[in-house]
C-alpha positions in Angstrom: 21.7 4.4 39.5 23.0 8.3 40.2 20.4 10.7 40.2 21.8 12.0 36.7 21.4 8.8 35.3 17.8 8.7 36.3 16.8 12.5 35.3 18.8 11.5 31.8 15.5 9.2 30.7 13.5 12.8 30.6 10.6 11.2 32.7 8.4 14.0 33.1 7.2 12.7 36.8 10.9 14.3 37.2 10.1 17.2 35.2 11.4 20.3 37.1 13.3 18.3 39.6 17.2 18.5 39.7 20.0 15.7 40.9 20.5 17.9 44.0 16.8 17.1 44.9 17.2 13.4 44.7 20.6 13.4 46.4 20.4 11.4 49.8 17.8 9.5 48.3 19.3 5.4 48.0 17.8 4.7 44.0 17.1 1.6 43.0 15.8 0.8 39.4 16.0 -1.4 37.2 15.1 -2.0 33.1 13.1 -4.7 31.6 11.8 -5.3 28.2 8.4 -7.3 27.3 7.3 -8.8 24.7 4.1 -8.3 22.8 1.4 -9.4 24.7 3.4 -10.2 27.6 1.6 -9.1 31.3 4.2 -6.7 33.0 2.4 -7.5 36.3 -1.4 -9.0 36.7 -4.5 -7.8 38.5 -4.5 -8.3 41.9 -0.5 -9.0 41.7 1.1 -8.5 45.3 3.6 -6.4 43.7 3.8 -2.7 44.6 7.0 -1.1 42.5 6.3 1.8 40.0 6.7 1.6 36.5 8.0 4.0 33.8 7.1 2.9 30.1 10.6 3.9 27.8 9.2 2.8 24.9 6.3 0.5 23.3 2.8 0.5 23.9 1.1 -0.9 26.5 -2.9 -1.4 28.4 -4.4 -1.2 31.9 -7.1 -4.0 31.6 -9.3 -5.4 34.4 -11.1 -8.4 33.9 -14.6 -9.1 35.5 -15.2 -12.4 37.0 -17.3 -13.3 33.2 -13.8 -12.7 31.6 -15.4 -9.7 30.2 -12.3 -7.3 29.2 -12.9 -3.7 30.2 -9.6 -1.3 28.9 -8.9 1.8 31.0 -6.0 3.4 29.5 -3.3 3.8 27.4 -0.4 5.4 28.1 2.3 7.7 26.4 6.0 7.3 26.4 7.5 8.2 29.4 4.3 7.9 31.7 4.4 6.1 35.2 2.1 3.6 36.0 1.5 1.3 38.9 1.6 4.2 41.5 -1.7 3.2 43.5 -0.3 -0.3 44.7 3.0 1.8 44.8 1.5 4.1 47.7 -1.1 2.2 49.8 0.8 -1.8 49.7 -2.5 -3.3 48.4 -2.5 -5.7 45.2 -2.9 -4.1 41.5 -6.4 -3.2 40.7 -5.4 -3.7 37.0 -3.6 -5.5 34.9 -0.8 -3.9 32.6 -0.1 -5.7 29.5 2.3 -5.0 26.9 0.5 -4.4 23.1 4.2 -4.6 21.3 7.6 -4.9 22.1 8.1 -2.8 26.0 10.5 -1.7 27.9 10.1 -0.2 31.4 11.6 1.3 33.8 10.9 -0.3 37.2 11.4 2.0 40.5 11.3 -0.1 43.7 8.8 0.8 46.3 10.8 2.2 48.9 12.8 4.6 46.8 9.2 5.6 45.2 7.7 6.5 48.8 11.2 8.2 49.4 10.3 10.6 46.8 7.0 11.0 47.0 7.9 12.0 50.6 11.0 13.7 50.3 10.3 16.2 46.6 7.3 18.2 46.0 7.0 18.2 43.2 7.3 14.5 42.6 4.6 14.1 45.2 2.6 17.7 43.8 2.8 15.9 40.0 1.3 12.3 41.4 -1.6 14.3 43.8 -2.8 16.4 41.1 -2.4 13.5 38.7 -4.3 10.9 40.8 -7.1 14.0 41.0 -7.5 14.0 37.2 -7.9 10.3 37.1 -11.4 10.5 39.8 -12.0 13.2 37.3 -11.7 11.4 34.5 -13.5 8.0 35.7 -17.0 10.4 37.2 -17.1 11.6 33.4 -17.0 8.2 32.1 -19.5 6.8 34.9 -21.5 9.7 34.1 -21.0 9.1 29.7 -22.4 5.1 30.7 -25.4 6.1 32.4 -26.4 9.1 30.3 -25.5 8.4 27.0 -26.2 5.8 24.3 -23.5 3.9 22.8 -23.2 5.9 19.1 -22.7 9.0 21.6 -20.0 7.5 23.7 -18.3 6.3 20.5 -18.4 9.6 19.3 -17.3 11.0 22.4 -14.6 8.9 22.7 -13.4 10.3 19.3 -13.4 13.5 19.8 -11.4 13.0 23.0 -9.1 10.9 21.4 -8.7 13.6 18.7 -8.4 16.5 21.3 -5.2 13.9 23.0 -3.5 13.7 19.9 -4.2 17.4 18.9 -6.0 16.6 15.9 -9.3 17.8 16.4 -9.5 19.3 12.7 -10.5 18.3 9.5 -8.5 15.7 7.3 -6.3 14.8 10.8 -5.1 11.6 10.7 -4.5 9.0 13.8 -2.4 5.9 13.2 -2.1 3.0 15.4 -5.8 4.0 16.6 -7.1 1.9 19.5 -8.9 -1.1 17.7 -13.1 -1.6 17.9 -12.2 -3.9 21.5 -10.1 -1.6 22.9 -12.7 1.4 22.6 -15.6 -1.1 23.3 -13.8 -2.2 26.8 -13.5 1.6 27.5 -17.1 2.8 26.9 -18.4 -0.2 28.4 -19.8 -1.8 25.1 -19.1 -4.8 23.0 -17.0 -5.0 19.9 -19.6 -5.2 17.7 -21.8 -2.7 18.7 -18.7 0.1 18.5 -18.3 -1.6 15.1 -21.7 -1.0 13.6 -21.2 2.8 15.3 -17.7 3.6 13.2 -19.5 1.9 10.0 -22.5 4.6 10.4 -19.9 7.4 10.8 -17.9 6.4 7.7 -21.0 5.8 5.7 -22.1 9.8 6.8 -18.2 11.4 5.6 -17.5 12.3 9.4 -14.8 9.8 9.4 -13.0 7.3 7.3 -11.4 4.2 9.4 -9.3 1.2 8.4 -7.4 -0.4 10.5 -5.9 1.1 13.4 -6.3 4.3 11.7 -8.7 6.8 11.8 -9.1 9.8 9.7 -11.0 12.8 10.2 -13.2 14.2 8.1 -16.1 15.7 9.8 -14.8 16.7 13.3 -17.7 19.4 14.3 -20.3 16.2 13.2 -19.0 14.2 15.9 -20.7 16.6 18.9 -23.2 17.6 16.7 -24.2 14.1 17.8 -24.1 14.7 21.5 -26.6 17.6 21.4 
């Protein structure tokens, strides 16, 4: 693939970064598509390539040794994933799974490192990104210790509002994450994030059906956390 080629998909990892930057550098990528429910690769795969998601949806899940499902993430179109086994050669820590039909962009390894090593801000965007992500994991260590699990539903609502800009009144979220998916994030079970949404609705701050969640109350949702 020519460096035009690559900076055509509109990653933003590339964001900023022209074909003269990436010229030298041997690229080597490839496209696959997944179907739904498909793993793309599995925890503690020996596989260390980066991945870029074109289009679909998609999970990083870990599984405990119980089977217990815990969900870290989703991600948005054109986000890269895999870039921890992609840097230090180790197996995955997580799994990534594929919710609907997926198609990726996989960079091998050694043209990953290349970059990383070779354009700033490839390798400034990935540093500052990895930073957020300790961030973002000592807030949610801290939410699981310190809060009960009505407040972490709520807090994960409000942040899932403020990521989709929709922290207002009557705001609408389609294709919501289901009552698993938040319950593997907050570190709670399905039914007990279930019994939290059906107080919420029954109070006007929201109204939920499936995989969608509307708004209605917004300011109630912290009110909460005080």
């Amino acid at each position: 693939m020519t460096p035009q080629e690559l900076l055509d998909f509109n990653l933003p990892l590339f964001a900023g970064v022209t074909a003269d930057d990436l010229a030298g550098i041997p690229l080597a990528v490839s496209e696959k598509t997944f179907s739904a429910w498909q793993t793309i690769f599995d925890q503690d795969d020996d596989s260390h390539d980066l991945y870029f998601l074109l289009y679909g949806s998609l999970l990083a899940v870990y599984w405990t040794s119980e089977g217990r499902e815990i969900v870290f993430s989703r991600f948005a179109i054109g986000a890269h994933f895999g870039e921890l086994a992609a840097l230090d050669g180790t197996p995955r820590s997580l799994a990534a799974v594929a919710k609907t039909e997926t198609k990726v962009l996989i960079l091998k390894r050694d043209c990953f490192l290349r970059l990383f090593n070779e354009v700033p801000p490839i390798r400034d965007r990935i540093t500052r990104q990895l930073v957020a992500r300790i961030r973002t994991l000592t807030e949610r260590n801290m939410e699981m210790t310190t809060l009960s699990v009505e407040q972490r539903v709520n807090t994960y609502l409000l942040r899932l509002a403020a990521e989709h800009g929709k922290l207002c009144v009557g705001a609408v979220i389609e294709n919501a994450p289901t009552h698993a998916e938040i319950a593997g994030t907050i570190g709670a079970n399905r039914e007990m994030v279930s019994r939290s949404i059906s107080k919420l609705a029954k109070r006007g701050v929201i109204k939920s059906a499936r995989q969608r969640i509307e708004f209605l109350d917004p300011a109630a949702l912290s009110e909460d956390l005080s």
